[in-house]
C-alpha positions as a printed NumPy array, in Angstrom:
array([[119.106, 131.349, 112.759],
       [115.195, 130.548, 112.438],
       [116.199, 126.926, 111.614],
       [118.234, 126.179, 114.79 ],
       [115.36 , 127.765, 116.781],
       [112.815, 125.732, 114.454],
       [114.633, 122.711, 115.306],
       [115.438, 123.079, 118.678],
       [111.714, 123.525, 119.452],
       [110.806, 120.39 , 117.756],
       [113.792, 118.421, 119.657],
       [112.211, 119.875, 122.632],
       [108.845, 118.782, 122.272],
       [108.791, 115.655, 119.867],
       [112.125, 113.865, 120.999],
       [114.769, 113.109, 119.696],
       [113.613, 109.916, 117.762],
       [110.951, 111.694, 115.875],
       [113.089, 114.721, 114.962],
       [115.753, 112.475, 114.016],
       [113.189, 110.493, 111.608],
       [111.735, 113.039, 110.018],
       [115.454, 114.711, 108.709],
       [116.61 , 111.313, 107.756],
       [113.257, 110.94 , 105.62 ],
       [113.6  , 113.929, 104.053],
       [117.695, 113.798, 103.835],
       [116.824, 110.136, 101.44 ],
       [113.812, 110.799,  99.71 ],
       [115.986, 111.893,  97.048],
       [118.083, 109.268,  97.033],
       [115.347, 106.653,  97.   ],
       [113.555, 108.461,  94.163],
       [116.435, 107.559,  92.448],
       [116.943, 104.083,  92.993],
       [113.482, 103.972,  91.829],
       [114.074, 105.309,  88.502],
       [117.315, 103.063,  88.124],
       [115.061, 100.138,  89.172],
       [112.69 , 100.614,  86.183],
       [115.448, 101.564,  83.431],
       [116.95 ,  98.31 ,  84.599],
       [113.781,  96.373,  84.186],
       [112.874,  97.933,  81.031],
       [116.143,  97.777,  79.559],
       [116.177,  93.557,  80.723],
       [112.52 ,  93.499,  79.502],
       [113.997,  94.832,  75.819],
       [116.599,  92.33 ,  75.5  ],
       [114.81 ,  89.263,  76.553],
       [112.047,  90.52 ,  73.765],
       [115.116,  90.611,  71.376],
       [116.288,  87.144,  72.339],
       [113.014,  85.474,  71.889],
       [111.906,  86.92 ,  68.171],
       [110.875,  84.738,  66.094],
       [112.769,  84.754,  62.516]])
């Protein structure tokens, strides 16, 4: 019940914009973190096999 009030007082004096950035901010920061950490297993994994393409024998 302290949330609705919580965010019915910030609706009522930030606007709606604001309130509605800040929850989709938080709603995606895990989701970016993510993508973050798939970014750089991809890029290490690619890194690996272009290291194992270009040994020398």
């Amino acid at each position: 019940m302290e949330q609705i009030q919580l965010w019915t007082n910030l609706l009522g004096n930030l606007g709606f914009p604001i309130v509605l950035t800040g929850y989709l901010l938080l709603r995606f920061e895990k989701r970016i973190e993510i993508l973050t950490e798939a970014i750089s297993d991809l890029k290490n994994t690619c890194s690996n096999c272009f290291y194992q393409n270009n040994k020398q024998p």
